[in-house]
PDB file of N, CA, C and O in Angstrom:
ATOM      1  N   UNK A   1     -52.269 -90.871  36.958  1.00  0.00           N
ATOM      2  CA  UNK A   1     -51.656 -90.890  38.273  1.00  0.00           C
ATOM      3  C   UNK A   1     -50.620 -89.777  38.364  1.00  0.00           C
ATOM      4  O   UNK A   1     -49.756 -89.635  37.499  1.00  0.00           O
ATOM      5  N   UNK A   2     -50.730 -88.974  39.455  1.00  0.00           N
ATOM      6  CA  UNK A   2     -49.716 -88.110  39.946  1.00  0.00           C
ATOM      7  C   UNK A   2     -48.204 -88.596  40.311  1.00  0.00           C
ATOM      8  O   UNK A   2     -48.096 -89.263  41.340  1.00  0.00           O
ATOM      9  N   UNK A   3     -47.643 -88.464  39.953  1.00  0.00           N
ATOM     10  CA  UNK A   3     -46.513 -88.293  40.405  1.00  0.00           C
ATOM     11  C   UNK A   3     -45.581 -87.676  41.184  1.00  0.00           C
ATOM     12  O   UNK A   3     -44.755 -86.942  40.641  1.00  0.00           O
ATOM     13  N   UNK A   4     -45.566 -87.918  42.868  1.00  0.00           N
ATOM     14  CA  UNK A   4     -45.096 -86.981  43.503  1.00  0.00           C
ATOM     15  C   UNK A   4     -44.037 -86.653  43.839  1.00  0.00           C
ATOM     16  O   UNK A   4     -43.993 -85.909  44.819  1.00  0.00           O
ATOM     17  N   UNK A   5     -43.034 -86.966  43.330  1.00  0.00           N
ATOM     18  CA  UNK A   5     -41.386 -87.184  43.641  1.00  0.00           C
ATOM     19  C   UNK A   5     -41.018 -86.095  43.547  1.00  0.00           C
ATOM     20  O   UNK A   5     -41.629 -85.462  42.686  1.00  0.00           O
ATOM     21  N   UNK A   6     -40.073 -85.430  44.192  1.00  0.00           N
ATOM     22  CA  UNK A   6     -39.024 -83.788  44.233  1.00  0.00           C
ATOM     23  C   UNK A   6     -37.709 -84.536  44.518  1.00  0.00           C
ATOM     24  O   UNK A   6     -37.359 -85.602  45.025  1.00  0.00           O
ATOM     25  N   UNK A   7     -37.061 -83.271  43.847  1.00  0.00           N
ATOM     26  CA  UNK A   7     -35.505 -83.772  43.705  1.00  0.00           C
ATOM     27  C   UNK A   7     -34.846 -82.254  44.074  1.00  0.00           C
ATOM     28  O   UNK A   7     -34.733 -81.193  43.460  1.00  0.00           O
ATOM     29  N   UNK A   8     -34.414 -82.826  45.640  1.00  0.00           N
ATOM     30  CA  UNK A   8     -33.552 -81.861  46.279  1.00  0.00           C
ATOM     31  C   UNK A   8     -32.425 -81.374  44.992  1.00  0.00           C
ATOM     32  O   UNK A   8     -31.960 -82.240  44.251  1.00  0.00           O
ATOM     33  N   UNK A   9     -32.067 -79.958  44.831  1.00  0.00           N
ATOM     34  CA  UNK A   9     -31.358 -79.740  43.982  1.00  0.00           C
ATOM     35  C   UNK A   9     -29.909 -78.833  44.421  1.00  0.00           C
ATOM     36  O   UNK A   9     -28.870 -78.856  43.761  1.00  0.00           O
ATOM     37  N   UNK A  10     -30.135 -78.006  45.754  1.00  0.00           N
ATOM     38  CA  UNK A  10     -29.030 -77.752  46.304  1.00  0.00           C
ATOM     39  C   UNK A  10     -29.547 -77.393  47.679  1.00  0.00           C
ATOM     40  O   UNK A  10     -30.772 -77.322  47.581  1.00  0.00           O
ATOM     41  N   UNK A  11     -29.196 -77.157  48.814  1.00  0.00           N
ATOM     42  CA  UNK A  11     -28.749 -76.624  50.467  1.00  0.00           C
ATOM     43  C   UNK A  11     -28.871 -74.948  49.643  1.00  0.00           C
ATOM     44  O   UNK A  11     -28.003 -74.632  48.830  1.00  0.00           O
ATOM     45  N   UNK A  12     -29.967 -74.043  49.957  1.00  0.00           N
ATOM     46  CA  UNK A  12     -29.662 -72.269  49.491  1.00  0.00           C
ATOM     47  C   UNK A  12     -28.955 -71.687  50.725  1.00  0.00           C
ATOM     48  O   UNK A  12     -28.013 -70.910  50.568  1.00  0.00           O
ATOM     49  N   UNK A  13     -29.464 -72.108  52.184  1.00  0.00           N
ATOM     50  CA  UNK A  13     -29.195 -71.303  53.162  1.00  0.00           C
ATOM     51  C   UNK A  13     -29.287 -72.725  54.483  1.00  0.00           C
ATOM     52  O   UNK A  13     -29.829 -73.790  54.186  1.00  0.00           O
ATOM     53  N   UNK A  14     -28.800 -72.534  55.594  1.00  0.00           N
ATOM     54  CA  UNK A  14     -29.372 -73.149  57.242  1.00  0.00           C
ATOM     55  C   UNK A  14     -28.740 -72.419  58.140  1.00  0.00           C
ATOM     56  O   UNK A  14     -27.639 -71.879  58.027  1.00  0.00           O
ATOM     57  N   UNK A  15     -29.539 -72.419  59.123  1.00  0.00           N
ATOM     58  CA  UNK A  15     -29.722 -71.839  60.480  1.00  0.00           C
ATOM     59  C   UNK A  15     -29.483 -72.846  61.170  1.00  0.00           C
ATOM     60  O   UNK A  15     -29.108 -73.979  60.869  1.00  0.00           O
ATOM     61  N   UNK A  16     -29.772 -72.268  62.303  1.00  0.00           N
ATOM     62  CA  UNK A  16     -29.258 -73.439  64.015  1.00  0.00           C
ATOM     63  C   UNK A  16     -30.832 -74.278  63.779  1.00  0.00           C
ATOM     64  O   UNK A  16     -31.130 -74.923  64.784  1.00  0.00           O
ATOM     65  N   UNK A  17     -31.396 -74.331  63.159  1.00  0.00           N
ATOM     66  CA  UNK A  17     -32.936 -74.819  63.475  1.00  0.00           C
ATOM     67  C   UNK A  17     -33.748 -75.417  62.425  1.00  0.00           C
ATOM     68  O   UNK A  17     -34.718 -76.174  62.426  1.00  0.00           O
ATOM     69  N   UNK A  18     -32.865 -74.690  61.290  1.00  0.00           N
ATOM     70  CA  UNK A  18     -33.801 -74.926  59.590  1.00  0.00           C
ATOM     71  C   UNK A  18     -32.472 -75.080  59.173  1.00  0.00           C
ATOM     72  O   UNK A  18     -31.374 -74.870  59.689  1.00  0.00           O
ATOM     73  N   UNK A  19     -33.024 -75.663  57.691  1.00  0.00           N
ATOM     74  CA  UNK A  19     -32.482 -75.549  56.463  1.00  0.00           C
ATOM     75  C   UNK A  19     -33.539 -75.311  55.573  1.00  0.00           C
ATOM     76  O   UNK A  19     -34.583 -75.959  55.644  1.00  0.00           O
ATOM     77  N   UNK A  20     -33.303 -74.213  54.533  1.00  0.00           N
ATOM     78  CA  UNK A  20     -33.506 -74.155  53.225  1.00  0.00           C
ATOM     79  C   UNK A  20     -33.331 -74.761  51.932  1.00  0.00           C
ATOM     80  O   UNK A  20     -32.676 -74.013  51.206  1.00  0.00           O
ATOM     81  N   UNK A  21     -33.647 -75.765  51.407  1.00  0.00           N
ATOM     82  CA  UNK A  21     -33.865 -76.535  50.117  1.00  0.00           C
ATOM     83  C   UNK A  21     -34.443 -76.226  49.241  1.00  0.00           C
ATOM     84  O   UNK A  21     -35.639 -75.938  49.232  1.00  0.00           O
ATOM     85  N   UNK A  22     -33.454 -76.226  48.041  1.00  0.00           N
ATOM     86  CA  UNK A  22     -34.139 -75.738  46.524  1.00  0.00           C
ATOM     87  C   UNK A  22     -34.153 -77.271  46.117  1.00  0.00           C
ATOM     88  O   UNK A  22     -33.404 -78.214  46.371  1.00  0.00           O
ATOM     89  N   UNK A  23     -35.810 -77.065  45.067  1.00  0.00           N
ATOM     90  CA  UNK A  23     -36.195 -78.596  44.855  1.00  0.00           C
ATOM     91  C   UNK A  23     -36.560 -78.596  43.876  1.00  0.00           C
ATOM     92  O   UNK A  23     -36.379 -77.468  43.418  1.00  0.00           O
ATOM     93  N   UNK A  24     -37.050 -79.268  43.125  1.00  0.00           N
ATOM     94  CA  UNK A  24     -37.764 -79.174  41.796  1.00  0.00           C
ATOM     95  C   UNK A  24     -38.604 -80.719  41.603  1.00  0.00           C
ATOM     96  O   UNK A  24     -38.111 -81.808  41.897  1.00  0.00           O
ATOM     97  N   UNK A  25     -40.203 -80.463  40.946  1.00  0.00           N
ATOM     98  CA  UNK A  25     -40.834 -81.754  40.802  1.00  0.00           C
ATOM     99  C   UNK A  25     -40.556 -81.712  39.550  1.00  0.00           C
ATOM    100  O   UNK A  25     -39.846 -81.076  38.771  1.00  0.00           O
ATOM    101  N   UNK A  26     -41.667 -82.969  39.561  1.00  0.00           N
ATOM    102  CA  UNK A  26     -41.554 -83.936  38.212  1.00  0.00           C
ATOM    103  C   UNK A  26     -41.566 -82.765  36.682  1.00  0.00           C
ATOM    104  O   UNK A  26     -41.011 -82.846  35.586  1.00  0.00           O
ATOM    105  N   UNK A  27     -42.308 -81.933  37.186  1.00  0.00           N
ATOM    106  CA  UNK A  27     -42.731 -81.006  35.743  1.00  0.00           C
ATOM    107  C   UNK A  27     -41.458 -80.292  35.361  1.00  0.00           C
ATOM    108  O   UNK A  27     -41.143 -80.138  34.181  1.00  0.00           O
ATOM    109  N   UNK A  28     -40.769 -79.881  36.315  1.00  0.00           N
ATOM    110  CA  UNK A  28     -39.522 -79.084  36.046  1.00  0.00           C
ATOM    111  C   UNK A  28     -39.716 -77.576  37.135  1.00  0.00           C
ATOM    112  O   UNK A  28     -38.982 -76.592  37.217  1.00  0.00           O
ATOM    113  N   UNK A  29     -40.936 -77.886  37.831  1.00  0.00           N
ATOM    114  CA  UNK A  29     -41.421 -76.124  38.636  1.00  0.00           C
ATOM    115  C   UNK A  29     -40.033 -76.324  40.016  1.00  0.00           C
ATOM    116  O   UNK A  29     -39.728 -77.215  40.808  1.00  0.00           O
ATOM    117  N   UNK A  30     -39.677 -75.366  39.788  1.00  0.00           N
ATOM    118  CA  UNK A  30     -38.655 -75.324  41.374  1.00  0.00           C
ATOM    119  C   UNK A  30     -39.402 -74.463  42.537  1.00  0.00           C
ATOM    120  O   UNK A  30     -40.458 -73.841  42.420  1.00  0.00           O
ATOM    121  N   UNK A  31     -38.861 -74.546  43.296  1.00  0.00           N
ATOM    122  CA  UNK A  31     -39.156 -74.030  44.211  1.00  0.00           C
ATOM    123  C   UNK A  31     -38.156 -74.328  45.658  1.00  0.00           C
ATOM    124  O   UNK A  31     -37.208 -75.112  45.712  1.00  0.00           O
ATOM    125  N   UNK A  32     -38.796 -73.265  47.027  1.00  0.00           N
ATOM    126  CA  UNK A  32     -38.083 -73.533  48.248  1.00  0.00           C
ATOM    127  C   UNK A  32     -38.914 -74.209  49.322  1.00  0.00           C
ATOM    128  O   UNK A  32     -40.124 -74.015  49.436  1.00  0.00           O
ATOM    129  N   UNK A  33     -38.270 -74.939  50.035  1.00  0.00           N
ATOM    130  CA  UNK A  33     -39.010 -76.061  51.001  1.00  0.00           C
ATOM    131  C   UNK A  33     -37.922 -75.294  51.984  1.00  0.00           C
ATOM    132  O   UNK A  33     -36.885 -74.822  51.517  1.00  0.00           O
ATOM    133  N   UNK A  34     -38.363 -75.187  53.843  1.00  0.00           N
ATOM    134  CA  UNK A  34     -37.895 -75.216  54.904  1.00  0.00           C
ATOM    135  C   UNK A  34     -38.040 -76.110  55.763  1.00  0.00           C
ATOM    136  O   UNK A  34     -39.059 -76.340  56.416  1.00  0.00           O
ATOM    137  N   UNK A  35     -36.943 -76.701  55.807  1.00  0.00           N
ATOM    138  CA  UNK A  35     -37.082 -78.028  56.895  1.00  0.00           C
ATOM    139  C   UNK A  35     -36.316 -77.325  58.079  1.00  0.00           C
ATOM    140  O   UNK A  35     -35.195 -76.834  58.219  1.00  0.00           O
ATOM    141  N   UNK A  36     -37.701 -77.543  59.059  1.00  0.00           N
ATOM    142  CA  UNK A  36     -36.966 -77.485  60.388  1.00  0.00           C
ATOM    143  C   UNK A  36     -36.312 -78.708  61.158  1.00  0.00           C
ATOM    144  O   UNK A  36     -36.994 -79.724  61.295  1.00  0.00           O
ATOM    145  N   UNK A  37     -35.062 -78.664  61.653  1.00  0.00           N
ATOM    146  CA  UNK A  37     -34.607 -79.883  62.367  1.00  0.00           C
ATOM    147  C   UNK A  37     -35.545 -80.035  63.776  1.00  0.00           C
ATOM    148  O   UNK A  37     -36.371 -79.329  64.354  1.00  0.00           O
ATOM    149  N   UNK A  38     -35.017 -81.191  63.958  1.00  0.00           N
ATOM    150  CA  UNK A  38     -35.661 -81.383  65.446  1.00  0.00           C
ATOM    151  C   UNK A  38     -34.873 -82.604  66.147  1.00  0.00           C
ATOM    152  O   UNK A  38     -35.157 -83.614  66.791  1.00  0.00           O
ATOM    153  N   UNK A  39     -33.388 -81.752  65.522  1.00  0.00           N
ATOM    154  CA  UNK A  39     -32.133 -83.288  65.917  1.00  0.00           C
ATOM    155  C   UNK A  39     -31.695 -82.871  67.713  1.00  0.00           C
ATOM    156  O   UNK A  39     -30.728 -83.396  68.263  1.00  0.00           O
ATOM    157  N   UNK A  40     -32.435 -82.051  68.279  1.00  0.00           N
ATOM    158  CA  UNK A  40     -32.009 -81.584  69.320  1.00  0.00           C
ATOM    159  C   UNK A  40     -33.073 -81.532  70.166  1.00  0.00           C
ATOM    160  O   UNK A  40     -33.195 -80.484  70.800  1.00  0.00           O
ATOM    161  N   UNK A  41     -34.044 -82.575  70.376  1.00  0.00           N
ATOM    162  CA  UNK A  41     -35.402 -83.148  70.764  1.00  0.00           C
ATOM    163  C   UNK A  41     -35.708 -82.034  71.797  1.00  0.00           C
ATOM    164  O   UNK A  41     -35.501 -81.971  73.009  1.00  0.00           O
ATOM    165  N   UNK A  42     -36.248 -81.213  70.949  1.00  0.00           N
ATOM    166  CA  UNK A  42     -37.188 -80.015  71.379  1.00  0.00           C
ATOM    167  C   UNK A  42     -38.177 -80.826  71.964  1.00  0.00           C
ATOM    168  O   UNK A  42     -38.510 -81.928  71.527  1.00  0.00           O
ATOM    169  N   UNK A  43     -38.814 -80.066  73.320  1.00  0.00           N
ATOM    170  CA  UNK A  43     -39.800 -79.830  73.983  1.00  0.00           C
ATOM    171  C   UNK A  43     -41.290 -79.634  72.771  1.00  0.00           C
ATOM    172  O   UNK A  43     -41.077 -78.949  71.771  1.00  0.00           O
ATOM    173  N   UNK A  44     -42.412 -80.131  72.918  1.00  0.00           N
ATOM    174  CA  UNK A  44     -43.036 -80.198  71.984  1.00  0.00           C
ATOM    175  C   UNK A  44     -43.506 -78.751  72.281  1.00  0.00           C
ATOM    176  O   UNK A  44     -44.277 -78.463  71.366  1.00  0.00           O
ATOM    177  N   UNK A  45     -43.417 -77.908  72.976  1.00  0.00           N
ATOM    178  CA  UNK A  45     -43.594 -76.240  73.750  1.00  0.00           C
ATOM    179  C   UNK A  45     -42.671 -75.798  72.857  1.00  0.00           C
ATOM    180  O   UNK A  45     -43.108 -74.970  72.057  1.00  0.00           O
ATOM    181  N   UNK A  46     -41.367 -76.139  72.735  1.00  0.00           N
ATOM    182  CA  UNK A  46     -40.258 -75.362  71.650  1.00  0.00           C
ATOM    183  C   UNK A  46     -40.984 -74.984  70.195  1.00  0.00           C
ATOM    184  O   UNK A  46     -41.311 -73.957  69.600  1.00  0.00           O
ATOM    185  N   UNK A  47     -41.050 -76.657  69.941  1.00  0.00           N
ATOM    186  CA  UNK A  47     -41.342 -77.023  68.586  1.00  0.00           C
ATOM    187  C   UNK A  47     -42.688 -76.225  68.290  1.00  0.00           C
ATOM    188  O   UNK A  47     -42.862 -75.845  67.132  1.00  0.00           O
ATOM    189  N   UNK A  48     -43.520 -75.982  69.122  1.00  0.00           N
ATOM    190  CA  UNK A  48     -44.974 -75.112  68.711  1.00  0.00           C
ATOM    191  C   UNK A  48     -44.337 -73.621  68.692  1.00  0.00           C
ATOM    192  O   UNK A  48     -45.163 -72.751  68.416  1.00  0.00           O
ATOM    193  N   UNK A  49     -43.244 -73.248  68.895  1.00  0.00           N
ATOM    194  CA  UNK A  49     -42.950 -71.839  69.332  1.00  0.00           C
ATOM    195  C   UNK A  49     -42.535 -71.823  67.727  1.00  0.00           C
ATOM    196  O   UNK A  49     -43.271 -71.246  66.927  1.00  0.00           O
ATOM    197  N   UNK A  50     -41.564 -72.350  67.383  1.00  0.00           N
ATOM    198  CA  UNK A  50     -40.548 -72.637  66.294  1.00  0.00           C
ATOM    199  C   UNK A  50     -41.692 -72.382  65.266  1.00  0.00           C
ATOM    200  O   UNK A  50     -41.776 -71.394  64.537  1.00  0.00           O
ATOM    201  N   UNK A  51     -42.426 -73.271  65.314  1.00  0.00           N
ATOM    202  CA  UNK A  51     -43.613 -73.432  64.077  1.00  0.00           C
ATOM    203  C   UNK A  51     -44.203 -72.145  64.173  1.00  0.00           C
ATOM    204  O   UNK A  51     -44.148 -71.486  63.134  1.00  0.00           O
ATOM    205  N   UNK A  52     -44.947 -71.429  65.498  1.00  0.00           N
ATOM    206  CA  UNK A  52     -45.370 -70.332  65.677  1.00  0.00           C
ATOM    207  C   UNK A  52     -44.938 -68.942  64.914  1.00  0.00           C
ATOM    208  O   UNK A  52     -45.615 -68.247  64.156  1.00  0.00           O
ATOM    209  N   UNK A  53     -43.274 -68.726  65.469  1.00  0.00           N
ATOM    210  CA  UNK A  53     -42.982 -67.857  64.752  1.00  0.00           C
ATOM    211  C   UNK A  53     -42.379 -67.650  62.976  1.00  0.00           C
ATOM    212  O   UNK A  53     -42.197 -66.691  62.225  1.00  0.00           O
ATOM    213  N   UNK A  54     -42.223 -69.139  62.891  1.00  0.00           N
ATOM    214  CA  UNK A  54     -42.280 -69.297  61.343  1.00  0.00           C
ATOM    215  C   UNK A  54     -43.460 -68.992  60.352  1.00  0.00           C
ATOM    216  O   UNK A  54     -43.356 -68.407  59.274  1.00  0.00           O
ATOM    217  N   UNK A  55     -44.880 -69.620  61.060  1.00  0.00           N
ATOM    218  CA  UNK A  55     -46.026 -68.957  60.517  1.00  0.00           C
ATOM    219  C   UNK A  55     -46.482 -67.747  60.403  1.00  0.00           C
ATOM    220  O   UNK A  55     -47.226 -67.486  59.457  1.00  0.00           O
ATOM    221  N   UNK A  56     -46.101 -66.683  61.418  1.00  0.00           N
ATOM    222  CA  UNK A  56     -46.025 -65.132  61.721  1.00  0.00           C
ATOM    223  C   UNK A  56     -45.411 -64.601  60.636  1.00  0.00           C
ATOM    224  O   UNK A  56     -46.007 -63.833  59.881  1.00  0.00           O
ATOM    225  N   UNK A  57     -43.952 -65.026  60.431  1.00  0.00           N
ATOM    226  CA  UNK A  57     -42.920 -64.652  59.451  1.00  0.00           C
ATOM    227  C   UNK A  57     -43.583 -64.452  58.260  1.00  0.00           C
ATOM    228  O   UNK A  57     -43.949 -63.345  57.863  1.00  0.00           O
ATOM    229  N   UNK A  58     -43.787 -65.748  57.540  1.00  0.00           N
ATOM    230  CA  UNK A  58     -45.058 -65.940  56.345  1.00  0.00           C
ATOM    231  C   UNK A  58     -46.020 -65.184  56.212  1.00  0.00           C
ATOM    232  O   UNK A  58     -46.473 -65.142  55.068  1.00  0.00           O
ATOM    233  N   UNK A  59     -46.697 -64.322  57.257  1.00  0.00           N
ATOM    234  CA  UNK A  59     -47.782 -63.966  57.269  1.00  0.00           C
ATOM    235  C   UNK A  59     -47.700 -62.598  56.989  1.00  0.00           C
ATOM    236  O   UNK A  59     -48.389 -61.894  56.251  1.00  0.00           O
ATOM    237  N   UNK A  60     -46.540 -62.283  57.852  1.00  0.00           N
ATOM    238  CA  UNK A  60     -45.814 -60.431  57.744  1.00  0.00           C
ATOM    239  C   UNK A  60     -45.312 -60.217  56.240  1.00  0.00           C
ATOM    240  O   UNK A  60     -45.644 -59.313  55.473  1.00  0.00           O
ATOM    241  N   UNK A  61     -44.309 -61.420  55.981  1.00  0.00           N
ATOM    242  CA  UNK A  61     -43.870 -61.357  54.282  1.00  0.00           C
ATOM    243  C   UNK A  61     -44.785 -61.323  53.146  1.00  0.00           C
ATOM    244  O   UNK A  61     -44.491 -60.722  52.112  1.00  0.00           O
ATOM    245  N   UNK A  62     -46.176 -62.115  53.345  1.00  0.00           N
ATOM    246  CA  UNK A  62     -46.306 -62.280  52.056  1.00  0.00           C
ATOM    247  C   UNK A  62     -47.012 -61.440  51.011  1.00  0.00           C
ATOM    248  O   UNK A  62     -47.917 -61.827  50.271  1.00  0.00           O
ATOM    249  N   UNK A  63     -46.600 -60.526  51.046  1.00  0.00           N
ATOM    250  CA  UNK A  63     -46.971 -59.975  50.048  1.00  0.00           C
ATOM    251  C   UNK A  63     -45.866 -59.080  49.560  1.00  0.00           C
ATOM    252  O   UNK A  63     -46.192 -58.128  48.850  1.00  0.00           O
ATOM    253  N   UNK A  64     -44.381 -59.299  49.903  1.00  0.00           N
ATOM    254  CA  UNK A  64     -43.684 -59.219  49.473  1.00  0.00           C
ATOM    255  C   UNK A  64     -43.030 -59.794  48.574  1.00  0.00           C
ATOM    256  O   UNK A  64     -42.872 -60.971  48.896  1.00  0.00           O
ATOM    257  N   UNK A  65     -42.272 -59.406  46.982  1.00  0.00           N
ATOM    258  CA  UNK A  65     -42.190 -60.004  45.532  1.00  0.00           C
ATOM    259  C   UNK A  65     -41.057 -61.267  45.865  1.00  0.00           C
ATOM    260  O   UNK A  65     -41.093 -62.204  45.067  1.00  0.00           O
ATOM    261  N   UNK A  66     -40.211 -61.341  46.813  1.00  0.00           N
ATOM    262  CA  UNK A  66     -39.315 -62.590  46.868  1.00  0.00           C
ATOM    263  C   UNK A  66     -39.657 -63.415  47.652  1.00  0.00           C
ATOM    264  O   UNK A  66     -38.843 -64.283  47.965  1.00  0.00           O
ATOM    265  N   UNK A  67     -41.111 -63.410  48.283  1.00  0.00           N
ATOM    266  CA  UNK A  67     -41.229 -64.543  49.004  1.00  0.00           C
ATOM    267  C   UNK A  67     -42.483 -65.388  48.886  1.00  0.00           C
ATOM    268  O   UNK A  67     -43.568 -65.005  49.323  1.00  0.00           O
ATOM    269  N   UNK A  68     -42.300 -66.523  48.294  1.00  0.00           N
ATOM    270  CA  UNK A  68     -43.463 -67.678  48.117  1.00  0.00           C
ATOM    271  C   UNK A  68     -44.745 -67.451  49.128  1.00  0.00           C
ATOM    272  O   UNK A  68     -44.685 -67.153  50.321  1.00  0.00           O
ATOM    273  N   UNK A  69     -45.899 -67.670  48.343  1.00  0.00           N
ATOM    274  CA  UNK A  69     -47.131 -67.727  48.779  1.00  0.00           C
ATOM    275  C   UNK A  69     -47.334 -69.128  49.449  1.00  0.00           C
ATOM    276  O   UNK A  69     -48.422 -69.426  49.941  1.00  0.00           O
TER     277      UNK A  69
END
């Protein structure tokens, strides 16, 4: 059985919209998670924009050496 538990390990960065979380699973692998808020009940039109240009971002970066695949 897998074990899926992560253990928030610090806040790296947040914006008006996200936060950045460094995490680490069970094995010891770290990594970064972006949680977008949605404490300010976006329009589900916002929230597709938000997601939109976050996926773009990812798409332009990745193949750059500091940013996760």
């Amino acid at each position: 059985m897998i074990d899926n538990t992560y253990e928030v390990k610090s806040i790296m960065g947040q914006g008006g919209s996200s936060r950045v979380l460094r995490c680490s699973d069970p094995q010891g692998n770290q990594f970064a998670v972006k949680v977008i808020k949605n404490d300010k009940n976006f329009s589900d039109e916002k929230v597709e924009n938000i997601l939109f240009k976050e996926y773009y971002v990812s798409e332009v970066l990745c193949g750059h050496p500091n940013i996760l695949r």
